[in-house]
Structures are given as C-alpha cells and as structure tokens.
DRENDOMAR-712067 format. One record per atom (N, C-alpha, C): atom name; x, y, z. Coordinates in Angstrom, 1 decimal. Atoms other than C-alpha are relative to their C-alpha. Layout:
BEGIN
CA | X | Y | Z;
...
END
This chain:
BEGIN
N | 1.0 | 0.2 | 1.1;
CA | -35.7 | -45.8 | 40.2;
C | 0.7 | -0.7 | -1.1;
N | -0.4 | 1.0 | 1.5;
CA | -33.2 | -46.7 | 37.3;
C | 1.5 | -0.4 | 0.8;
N | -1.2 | 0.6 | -0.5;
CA | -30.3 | -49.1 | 38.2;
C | 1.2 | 0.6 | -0.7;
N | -1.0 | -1.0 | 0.8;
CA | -26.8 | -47.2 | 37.7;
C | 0.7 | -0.7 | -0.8;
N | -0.5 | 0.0 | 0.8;
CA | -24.8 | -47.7 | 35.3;
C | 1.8 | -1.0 | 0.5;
N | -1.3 | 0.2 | -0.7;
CA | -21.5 | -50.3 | 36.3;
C | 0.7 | -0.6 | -1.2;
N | -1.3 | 0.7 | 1.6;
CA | -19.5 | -51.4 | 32.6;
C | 0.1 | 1.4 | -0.1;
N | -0.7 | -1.5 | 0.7;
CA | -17.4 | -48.5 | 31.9;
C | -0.2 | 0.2 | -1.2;
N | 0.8 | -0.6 | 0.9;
CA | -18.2 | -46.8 | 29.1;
C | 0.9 | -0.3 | -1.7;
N | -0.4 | 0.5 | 1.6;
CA | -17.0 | -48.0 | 25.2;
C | 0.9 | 1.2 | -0.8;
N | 0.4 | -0.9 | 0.7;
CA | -16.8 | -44.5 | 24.2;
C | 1.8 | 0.8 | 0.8;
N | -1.0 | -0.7 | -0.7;
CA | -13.9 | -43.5 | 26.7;
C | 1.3 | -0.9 | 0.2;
N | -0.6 | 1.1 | -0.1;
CA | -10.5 | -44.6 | 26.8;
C | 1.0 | -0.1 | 1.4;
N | -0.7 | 0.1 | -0.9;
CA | -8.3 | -45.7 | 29.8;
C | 1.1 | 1.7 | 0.6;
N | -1.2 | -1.2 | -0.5;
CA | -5.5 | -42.8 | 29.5;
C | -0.5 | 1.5 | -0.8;
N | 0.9 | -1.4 | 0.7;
CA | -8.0 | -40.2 | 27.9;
C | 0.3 | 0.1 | -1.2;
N | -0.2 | -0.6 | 1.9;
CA | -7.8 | -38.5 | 24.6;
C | 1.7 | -0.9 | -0.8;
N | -1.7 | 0.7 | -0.2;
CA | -4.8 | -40.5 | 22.8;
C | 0.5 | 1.3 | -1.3;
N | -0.4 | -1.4 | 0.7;
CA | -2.5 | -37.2 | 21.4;
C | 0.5 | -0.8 | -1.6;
N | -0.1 | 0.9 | 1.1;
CA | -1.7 | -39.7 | 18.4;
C | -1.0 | 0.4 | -1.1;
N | 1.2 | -0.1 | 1.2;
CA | -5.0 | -39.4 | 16.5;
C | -0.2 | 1.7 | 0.0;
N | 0.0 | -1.6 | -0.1;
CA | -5.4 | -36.0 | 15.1;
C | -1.5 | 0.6 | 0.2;
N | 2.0 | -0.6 | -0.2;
CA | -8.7 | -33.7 | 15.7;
C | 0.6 | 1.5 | -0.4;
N | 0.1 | -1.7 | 0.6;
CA | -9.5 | -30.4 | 14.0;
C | -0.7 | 0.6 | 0.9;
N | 1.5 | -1.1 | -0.6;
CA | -11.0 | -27.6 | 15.6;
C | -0.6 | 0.1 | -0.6;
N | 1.3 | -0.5 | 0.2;
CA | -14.3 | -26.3 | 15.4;
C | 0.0 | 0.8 | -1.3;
N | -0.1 | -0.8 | 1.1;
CA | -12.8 | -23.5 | 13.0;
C | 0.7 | -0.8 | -1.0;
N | -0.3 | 0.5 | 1.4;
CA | -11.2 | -26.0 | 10.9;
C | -1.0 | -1.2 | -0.8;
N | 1.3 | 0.6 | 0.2;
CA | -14.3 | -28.3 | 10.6;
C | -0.8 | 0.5 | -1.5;
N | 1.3 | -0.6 | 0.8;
CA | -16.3 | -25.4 | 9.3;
C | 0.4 | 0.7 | -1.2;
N | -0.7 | -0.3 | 1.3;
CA | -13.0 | -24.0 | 6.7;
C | -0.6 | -1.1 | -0.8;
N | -0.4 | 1.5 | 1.1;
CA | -13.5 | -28.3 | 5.3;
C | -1.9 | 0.4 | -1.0;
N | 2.0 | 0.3 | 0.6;
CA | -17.7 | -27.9 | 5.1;
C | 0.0 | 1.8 | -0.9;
N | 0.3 | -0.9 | 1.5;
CA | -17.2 | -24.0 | 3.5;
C | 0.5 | -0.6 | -1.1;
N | -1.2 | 0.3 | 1.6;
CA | -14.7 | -25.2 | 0.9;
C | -1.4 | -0.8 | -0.6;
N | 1.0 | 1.1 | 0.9;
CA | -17.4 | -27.8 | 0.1;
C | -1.5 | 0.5 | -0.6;
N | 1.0 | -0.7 | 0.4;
CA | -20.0 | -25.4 | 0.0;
C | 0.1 | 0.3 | -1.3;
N | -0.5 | -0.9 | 1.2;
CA | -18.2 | -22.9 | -2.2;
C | 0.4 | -0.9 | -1.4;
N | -0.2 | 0.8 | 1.0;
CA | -17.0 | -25.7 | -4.6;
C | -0.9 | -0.6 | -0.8;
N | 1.2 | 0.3 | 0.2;
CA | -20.6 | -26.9 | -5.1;
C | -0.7 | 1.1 | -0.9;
N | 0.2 | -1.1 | 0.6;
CA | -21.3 | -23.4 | -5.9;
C | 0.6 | 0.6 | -1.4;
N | -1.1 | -0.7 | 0.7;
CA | -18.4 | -22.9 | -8.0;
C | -0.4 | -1.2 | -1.4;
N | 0.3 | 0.8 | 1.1;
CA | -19.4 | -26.1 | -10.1;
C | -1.6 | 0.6 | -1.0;
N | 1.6 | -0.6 | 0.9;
CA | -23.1 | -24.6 | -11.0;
C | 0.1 | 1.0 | -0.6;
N | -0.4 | -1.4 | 0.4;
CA | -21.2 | -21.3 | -11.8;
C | 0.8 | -0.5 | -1.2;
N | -1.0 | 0.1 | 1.2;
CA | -18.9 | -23.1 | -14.3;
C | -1.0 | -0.7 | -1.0;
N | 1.2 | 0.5 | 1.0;
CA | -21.9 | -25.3 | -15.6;
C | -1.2 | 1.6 | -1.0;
N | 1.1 | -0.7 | 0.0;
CA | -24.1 | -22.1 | -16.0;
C | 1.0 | 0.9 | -1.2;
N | -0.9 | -1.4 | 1.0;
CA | -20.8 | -19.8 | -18.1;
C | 0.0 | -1.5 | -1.2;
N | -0.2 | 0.7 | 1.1;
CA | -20.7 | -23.1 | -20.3;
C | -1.5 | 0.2 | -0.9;
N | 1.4 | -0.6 | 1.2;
CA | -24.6 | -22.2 | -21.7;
C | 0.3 | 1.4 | -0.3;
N | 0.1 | -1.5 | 0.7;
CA | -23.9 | -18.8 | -22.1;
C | 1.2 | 0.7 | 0.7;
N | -1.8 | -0.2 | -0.4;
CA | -20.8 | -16.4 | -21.7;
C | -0.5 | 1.4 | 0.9;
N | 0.3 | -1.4 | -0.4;
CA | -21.0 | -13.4 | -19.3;
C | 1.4 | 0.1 | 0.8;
N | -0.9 | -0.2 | -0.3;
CA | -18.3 | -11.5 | -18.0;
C | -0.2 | -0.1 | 1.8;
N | -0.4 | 0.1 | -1.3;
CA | -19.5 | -11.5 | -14.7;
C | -0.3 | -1.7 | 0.9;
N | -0.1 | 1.4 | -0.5;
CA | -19.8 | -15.3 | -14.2;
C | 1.2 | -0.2 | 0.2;
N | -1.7 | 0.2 | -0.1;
CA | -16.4 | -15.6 | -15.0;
C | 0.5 | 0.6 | 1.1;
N | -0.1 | -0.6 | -1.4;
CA | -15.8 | -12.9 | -12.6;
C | -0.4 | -0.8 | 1.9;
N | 0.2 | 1.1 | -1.1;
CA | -17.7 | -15.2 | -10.1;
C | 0.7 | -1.5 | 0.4;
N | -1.3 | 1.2 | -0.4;
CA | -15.6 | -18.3 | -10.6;
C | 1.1 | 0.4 | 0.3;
N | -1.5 | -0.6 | -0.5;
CA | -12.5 | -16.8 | -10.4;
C | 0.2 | 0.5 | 1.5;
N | -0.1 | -0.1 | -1.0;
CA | -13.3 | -15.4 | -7.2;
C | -0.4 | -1.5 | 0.9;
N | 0.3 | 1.0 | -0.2;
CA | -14.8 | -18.6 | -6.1;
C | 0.7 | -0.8 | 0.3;
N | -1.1 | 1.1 | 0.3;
CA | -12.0 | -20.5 | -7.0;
C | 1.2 | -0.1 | 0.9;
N | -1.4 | -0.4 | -0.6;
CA | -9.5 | -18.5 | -5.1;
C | -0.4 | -0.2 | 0.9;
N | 0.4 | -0.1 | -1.3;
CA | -11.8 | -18.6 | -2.0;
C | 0.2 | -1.6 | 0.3;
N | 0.1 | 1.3 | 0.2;
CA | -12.1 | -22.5 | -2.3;
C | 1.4 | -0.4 | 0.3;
N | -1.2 | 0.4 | -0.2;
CA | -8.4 | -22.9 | -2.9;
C | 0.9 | 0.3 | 1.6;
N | -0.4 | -0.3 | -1.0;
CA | -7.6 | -20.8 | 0.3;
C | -0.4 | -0.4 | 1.6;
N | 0.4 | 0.7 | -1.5;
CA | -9.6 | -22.5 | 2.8;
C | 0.5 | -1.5 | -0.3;
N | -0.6 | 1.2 | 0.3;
CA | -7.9 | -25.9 | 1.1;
C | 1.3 | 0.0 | 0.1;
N | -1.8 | 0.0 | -0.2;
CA | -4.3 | -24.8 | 2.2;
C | 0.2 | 0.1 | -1.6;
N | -0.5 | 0.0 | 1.4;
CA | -4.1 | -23.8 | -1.8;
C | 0.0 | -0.6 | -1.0;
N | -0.1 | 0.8 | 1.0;
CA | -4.7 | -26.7 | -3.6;
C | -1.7 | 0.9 | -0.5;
N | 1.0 | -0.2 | 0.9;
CA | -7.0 | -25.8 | -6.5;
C | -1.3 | -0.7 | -0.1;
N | 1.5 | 0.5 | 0.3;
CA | -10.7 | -26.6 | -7.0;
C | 0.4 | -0.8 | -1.2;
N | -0.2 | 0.6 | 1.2;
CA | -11.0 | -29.5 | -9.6;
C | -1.3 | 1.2 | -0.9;
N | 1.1 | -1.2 | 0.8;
CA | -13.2 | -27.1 | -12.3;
C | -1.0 | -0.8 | -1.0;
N | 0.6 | 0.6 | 1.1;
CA | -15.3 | -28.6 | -15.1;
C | 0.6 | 1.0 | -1.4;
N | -1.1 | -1.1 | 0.8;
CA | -13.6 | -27.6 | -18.5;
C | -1.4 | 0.5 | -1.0;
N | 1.1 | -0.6 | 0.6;
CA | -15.5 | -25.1 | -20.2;
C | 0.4 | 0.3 | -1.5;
N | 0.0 | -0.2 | 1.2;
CA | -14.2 | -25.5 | -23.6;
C | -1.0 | 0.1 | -1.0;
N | 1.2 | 0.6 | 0.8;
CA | -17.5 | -26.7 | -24.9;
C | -1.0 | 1.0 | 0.1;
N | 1.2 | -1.1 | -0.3;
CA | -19.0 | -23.2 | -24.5;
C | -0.7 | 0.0 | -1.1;
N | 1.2 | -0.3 | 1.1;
CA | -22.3 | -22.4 | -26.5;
C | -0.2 | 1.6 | 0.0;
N | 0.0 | -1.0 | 0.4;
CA | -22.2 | -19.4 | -28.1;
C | -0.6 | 0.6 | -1.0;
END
C-alpha cells in the first residue's frame, strides 16, 4: 500500500550517538525548567515585597533563592533590587 521508505534517515547518524556532544538527563532537564519556574516565581515575590514589606515575603524569597541557586549548581538568582521599597 505505501512504498517503503529507501534514503536513510537525516535524523541518524552513521556511528550512532556521537559521545562528544553532551545530553542531560531527564532529571537534569526538569532541575534547568524548575530553576526557571522558581526564578519566575521568585521575581513576582521580590516585585510584590517592593509595594509593601512583610516579613513573610521576605521569608519567601530567601527560601526561593536558595532553592533556585541549588538546582543552578549554586550560582545565585539575578534578584531585582528592592531598595525602592514603599512604605
């Protein structure tokens, strides 16, 4: 019914996977897409303590911050600076 298929395929290469190019696992994929979650999160949380001050926002960044940095091998979240608080 359908004629088969005879050009080898674009997508594959001669001596297979080449160990050169690096590939993350599955669990380090989904550490890169939390981090980006949490950083997203952690930006609305630092936007949100710059209108008003509460002890447990702060409390929320901070934790935020550390979770963010730890799934980034340690490097820090860039933050927004909140010197410009309204009070």
């Amino acid at each position: 019914m359908y004629e088969p298929i005879r050009a080898k395929s674009v997508h594959s290469t001669v001596d297979g996977p080449n160990p050169d190019f690096p590939h993350r696992s599955r669990e380090e994929e989904l550490d890169i897409q939390l981090a980006g979650h949490l950083a997203a999160l952690l930006a609305v949380t630092d936007e949100l303590r710059a209108t008003q001050a509460s002890p447990d926002l702060d409390t929320a960044a901070e934790r935020l911050a550390e979770q963010v940095g730890r799934l980034r091998g340690g490097r820090a979240p860039v933050r927004a600076s909140t010197s410009g608080r309204r009070e």
